[in-house]
C-alpha positions in Angstrom: 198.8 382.1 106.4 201.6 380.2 106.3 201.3 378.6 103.2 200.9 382.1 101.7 204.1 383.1 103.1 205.8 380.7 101.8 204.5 381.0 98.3 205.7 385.2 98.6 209.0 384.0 100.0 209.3 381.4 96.6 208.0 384.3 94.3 211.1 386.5 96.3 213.9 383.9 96.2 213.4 381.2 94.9 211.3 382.0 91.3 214.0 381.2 88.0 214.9 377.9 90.3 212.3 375.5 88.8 212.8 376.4 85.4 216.9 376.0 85.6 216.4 372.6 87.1 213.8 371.3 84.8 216.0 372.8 81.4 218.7 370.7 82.7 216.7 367.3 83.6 215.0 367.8 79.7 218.8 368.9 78.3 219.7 365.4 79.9 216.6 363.8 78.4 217.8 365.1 74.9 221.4 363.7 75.5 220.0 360.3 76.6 217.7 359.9 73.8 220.7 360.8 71.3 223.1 358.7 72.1 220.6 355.6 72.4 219.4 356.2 68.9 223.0 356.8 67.8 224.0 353.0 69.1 220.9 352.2 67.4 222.0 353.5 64.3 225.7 352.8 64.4 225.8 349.6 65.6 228.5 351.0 68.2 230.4 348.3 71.3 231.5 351.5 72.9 229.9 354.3 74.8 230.5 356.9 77.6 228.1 358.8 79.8 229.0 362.4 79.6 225.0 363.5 80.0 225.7 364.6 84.1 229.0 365.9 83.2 227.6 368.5 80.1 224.5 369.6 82.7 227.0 370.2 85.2 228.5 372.7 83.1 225.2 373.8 81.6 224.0 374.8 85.1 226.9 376.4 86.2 226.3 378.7 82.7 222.0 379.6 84.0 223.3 379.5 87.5 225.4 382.9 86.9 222.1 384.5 84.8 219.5 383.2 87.4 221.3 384.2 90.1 222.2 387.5 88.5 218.0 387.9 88.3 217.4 386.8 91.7 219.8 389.5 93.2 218.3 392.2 91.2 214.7 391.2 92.4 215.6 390.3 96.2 217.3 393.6 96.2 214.6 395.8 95.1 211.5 394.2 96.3 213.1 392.9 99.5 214.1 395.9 100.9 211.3 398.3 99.3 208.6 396.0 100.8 210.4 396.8 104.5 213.4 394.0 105.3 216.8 394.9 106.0 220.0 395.0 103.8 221.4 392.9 105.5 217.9 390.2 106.3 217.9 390.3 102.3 221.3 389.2 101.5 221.1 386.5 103.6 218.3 385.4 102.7 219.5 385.8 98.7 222.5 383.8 99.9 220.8 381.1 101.2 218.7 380.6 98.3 221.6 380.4 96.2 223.6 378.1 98.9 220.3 375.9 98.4 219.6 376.2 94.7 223.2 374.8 94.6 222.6 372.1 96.8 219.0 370.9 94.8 221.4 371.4 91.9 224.1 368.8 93.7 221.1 365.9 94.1 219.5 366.8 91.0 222.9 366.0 89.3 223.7 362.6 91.2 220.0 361.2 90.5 220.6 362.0 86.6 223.9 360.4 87.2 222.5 357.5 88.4 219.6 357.0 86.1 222.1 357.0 83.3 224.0 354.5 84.7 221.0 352.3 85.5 220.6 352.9 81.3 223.6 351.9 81.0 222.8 348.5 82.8 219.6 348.0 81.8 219.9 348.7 78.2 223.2 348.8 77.0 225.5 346.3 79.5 223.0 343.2 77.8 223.8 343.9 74.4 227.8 343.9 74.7 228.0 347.3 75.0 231.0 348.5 77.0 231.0 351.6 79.3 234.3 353.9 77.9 234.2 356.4 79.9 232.0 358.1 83.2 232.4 361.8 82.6 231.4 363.1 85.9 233.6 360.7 87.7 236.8 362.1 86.0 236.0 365.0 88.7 236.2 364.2 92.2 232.9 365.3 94.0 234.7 368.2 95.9 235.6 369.6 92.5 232.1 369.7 90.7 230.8 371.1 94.0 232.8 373.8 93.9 231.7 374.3 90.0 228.1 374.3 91.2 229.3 376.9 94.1 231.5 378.8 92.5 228.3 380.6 90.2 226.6 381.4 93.5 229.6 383.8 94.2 230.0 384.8 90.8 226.2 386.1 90.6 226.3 388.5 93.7 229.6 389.6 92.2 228.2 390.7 88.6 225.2 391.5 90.4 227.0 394.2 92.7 229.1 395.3 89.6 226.3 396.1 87.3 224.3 398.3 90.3 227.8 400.0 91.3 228.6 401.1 87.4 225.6 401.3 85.8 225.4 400.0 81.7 229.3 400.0 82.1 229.4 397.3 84.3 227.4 395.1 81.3 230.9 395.2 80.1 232.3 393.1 83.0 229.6 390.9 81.8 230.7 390.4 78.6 234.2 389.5 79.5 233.3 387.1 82.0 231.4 385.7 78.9 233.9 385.3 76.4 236.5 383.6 79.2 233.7 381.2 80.2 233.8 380.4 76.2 237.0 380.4 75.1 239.2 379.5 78.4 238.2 375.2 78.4 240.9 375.1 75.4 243.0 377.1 76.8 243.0 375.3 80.4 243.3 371.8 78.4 246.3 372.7 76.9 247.9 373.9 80.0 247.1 370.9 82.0 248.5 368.9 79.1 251.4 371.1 79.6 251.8 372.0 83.0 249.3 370.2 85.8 250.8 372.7 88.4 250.9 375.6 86.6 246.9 374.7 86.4 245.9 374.4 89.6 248.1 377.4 90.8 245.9 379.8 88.0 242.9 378.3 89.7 244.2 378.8 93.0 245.1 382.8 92.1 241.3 382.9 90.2 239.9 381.5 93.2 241.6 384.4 95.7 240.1 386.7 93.3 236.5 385.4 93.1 236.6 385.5 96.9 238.2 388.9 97.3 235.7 390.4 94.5 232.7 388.5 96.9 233.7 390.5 100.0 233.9 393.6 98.2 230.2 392.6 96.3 228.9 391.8 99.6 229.8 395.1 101.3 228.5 396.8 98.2 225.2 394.7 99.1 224.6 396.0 102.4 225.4 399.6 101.7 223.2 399.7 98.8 220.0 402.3 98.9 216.4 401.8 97.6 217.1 404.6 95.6 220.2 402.8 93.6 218.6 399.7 92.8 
């Protein structure tokens, strides 16, 4: 009984969280394998690890989508099949918190298995290590990449239900920023570090303040809306 109760609960939550984090271990794989046959080829002394770094961001991108899903889902099977608003939102939370979490390890084994590449492979034949992508961040940072989706799913999530095929356009946005902003934020931190971090800082404030409202807008929401 139990183990059939946890299966439901995985089917409810947690289904979308395998997939994501085996694309990303394979989307490593793929890196890996190109830049050991491009050394091959090439002949290069020089190399970087950037693998961990690129499925950081890569994850953050399906976390938003998978999230988005698992909202929508938890939402309308949750509370037809008899839990509360608010049981369901926690629970959806919690999910993400841990999705985010398996994310966080997943990241730092990948991490270290390129580095033990690195090592094994590389180090002996007088190749030399340029650059560590994912250590250019400091942990708290990526952390707060990997969080930052969880958020950002209950907010498109809630924005979608509230406005119907209009809020699809808040969607799209939130796209095109994602994929035209990284040049944009270079260039300011070339230019200005400060001005940076304040625009993050202000972004931040209105992630949070657009959570609140999403999350009120989760526990008012009907059977009958979803």
């Amino acid at each position: 009984m139990k183990k059939e109760t946890l299966r439901r609960q995985w089917l409810l939550y947690g289904s979308g969280l395998d997939w994501q984090l085996g694309a990303v271990a394979v989307f490593w794989l793929l890196i890996e394998g190109v830049t050991a046959v491009a050394l091959a080829i090439t002949g290069e002394k020089t190399t970087v690890i950037l693998s961990a770094m690129i499925c950081l961001i890569l994850l953050a991108f399906v976390s938003v989508f998978t999230g988005l899903q698992r909202v929508n889902r938890v939402l309308t099977l949750g509370i037809a099949l008899g839990g509360t608003r608010r049981q369901q939102v926690l629970r959806c939370v919690a999910w993400h918190l841990g999705g985010a979490l398996a994310s966080a390890v997943l990241l730092f084994g990948l991490n270290g298995l390129s580095h033990l590449i690195y090592r094994l492979a590389y180090a002996p034949r007088g190749i030399v290590l340029d650059m560590d992508g994912l250590a250019l961040l400091p942990t708290v940072e990526w952390l707060l990449i990997l969080l930052a989706p969880v958020l950002l799913s209950i907010c498109v999530a809630a924005t979608v239900n509230t406005l119907g095929p209009k809020g699809y356009w808040v969607v799209w946005v939130l796209w095109m920023l994602i994929c035209f902003s990284p040049k944009y934020l270079i260039e300011l931190y070339e230019k200005s570090p400060a001005a940076l971090w304040t625009l993050m800082a202000v972004l931040t404030v209105v992630l949070l303040g657009w959570t609140v409202w999403a999350v009120r807008r989760l526990l008012h929401w009907t059977v009958r809306e979803l």
